[in-house]
C-alpha positions as CSV (number, residue, x, y, z in Angstrom):
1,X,-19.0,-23.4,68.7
2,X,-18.2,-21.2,66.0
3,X,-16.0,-19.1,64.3
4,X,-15.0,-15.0,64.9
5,X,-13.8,-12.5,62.7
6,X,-12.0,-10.3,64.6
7,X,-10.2,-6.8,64.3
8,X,-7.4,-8.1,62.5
9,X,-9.4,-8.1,58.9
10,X,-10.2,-4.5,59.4
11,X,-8.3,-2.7,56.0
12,X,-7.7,-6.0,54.9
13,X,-9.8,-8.3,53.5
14,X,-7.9,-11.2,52.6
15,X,-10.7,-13.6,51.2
16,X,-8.5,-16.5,51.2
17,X,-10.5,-18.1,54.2
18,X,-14.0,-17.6,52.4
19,X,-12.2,-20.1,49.7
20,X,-12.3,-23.0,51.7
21,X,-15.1,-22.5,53.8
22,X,-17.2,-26.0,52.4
23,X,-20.5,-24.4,53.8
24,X,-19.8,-20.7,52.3
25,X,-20.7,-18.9,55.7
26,X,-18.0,-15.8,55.1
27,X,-20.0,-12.2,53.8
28,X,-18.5,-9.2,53.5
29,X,-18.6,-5.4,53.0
30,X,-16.0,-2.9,51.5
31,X,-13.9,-2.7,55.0
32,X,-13.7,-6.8,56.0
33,X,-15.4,-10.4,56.1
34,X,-17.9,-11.8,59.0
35,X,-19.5,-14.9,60.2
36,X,-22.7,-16.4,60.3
37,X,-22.9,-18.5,63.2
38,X,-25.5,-20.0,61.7
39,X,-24.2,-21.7,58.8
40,X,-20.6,-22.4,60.1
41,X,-19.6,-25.9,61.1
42,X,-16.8,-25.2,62.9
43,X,-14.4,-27.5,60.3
44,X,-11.4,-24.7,61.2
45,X,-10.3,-25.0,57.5
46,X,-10.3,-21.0,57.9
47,X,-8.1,-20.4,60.5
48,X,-4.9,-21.5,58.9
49,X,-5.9,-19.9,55.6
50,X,-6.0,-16.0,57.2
51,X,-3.1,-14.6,56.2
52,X,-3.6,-11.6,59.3
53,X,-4.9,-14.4,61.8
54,X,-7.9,-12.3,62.5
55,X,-10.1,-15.9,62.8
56,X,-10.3,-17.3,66.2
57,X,-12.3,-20.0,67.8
58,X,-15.3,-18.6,69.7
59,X,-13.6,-20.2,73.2
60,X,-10.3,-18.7,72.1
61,X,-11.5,-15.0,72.1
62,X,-10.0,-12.5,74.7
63,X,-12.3,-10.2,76.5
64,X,-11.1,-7.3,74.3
65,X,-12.8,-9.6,71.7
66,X,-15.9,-10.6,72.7
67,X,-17.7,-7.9,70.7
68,X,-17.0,-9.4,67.5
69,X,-19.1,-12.5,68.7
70,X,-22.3,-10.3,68.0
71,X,-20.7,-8.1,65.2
72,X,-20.6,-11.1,63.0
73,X,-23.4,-12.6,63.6
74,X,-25.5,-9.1,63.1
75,X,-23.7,-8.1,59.9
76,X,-23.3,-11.3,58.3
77,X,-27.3,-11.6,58.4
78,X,-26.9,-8.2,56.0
79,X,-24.4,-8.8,54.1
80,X,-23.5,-11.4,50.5
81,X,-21.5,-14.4,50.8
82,X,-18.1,-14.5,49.7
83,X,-16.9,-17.6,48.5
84,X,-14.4,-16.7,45.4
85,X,-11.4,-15.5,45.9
86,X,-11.5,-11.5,45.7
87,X,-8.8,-8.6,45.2
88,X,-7.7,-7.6,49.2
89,X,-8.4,-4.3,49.8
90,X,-5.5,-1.7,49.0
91,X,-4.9,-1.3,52.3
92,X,-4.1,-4.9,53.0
93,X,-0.4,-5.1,52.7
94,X,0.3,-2.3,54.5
95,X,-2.3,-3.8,57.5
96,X,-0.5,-7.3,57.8
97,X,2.7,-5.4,58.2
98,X,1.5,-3.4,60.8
99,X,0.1,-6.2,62.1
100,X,3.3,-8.5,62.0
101,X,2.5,-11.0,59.1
């Protein structure tokens, strides 16, 4: 199993779950974070640390989510790895109070 970004990182980009990712499997571009199925390990030390709970478990993704399965694992393959902590995006705030958080 691994690990899905989904929609809720869109305008946000909280890096606080590439921190403590031990195997650094988070990239990113200017809008949000993916990632690589390939490197993660499935240690759920992300979850938690998502302040917009946009990380869910592959099993625990609703058919409306399923698409980011693949999004991920495409873009991360493109993209750096983000492992410090980076400035949110200035839309952030105003996306995990939409959002409810």
């Amino acid at each position: 199993m691994t690990h899905v970004v989904t929609e809720n990182c869109s305008q946000c980009r909280f890096t606080d779950c590439a921190v403590t990712c031990p195997v650094q499997c988070f990239h990113g571009d200017g809008e949000r974070l993916y990632i690589d199925p390939e490197v993660c390990i499935d240690c759920n030390a992300c979850i938690p640390a998502c302040p917009v709970q946009a990380i869910r478990e592959e099993f625990h993704l609703t058919p409306e989510q399923e698409h980011w399965r693949e999004i991920n694992a495409e873009r991360a393959k493109d993209l750096p790895v983000i492992s410090a902590k980076q400035q949110p995006l200035p839309t952030a705030e105003a996306r995990r109070a939409e959002l409810g958080f």
